[in-house]
C-alpha positions as CSV (number, residue, x, y, z in Angstrom):
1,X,0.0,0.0,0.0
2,X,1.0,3.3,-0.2
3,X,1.7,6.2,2.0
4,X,-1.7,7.7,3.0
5,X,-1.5,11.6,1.0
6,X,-5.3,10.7,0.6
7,X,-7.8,9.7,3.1
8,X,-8.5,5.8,3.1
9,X,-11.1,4.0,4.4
10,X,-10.8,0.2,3.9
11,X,-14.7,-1.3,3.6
12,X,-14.0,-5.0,5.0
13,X,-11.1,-7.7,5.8
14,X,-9.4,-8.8,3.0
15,X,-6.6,-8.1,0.1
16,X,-6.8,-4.8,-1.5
17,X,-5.8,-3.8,-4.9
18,X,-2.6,-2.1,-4.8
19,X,-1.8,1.3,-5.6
20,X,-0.1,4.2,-5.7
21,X,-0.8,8.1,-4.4
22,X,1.8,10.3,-6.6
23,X,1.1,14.1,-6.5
24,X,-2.5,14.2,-7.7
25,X,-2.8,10.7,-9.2
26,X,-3.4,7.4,-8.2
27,X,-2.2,4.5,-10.3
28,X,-3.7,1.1,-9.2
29,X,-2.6,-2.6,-9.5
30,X,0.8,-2.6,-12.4
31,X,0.4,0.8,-13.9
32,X,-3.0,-0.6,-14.5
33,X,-5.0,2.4,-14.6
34,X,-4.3,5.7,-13.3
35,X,-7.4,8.3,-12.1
36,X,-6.0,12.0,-12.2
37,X,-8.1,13.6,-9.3
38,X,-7.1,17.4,-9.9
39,X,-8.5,16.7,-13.6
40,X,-11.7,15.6,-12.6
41,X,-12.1,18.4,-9.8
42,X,-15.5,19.9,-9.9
43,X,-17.6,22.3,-8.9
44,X,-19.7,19.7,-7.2
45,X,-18.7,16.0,-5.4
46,X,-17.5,13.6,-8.0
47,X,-17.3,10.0,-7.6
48,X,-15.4,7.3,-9.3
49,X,-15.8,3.9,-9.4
50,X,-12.8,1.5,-10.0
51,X,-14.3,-2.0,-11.1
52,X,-12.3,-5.6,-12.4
53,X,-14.0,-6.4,-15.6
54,X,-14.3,-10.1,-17.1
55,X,-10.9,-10.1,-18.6
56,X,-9.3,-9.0,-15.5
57,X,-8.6,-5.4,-16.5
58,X,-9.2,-2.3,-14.4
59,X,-11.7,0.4,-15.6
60,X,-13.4,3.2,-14.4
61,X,-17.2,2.8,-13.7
62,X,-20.0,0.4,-13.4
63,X,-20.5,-1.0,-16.9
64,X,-21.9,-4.8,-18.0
65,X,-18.2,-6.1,-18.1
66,X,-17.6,-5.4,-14.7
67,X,-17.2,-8.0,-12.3
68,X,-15.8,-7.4,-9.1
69,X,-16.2,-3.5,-7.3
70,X,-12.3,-2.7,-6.1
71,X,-12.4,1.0,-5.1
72,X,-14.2,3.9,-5.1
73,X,-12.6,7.5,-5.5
74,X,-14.4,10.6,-4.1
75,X,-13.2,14.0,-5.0
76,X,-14.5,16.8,-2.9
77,X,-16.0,19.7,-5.0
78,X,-14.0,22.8,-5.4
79,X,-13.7,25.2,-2.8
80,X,-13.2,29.3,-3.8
81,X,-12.3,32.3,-1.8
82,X,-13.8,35.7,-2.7
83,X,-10.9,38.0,-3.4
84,X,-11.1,41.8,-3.5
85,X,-10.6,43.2,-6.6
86,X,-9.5,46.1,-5.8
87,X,-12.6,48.1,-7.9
88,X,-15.7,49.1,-6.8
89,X,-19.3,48.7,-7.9
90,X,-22.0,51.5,-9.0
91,X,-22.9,51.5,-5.3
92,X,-19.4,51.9,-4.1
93,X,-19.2,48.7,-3.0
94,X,-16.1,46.3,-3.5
95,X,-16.4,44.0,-6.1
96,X,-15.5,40.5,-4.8
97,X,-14.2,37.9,-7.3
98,X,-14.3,34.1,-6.8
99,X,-11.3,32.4,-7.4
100,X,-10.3,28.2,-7.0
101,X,-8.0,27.2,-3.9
102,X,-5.3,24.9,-4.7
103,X,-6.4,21.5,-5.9
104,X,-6.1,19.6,-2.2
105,X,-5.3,15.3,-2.8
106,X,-5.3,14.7,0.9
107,X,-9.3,15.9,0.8
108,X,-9.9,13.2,-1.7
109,X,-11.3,9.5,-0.2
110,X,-10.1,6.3,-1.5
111,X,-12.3,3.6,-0.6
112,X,-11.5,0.1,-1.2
113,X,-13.0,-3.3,-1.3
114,X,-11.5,-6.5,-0.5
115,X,-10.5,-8.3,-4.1
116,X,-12.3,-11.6,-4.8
């Protein structure tokens, strides 16, 4: 397993499909598949589901080749601040842009299921 820069929560007793945290990715089993959190940031919760399909390969998603529910990856949505921006509205009030924090992986939530 790797170091925990990510929240983990194991679901139930068993062996776990390996993987990797590095920077904002996670790469599971052999260079298998890799999930780029920061990429699939949002403005709202997004969840990924890592299934085995029939052939044994990893893929993301619940689809009619899937076999066997390995991990689930939840990326929180994205959180702004409200900057000044230095001007000032008709009413003389400042004007207040929102702008993205830093994309955060240790907010992100790796779930995993014990492998078949």
């Amino acid at each position: 397993m790797a170091a925990a820069k990510i929240i983990v929560v194991e679901k139930n007793e068993g062996e776990k499909i390996p993987y990797e945290v590095s920077g904002t990715k996670i790469i599971f089993g052999d260079d298998e598949l890799m999930v780029n959190c920061k990429s699939r940031e949002r403005d709202y919760e997004v969840t990924l589901d890592v299934c085995k399909d029939t052939a044994d390969g990893l893929t993301v998603g619940v689809n009619t080749e899937a076999r066997e529910y390995v991990a689930q990856v939840t990326i929180p949505a994205r959180q702004y601040e409200e900057v000044d921006t230095g001007e000032e509205d008709e009413d003389g009030k400042p004007i207040k842009e929102r702008v993205p924090l830093p994309f955060d992986m240790k907010k992100c939530t790796l779930t995993l299921w014990a492998l078949i």
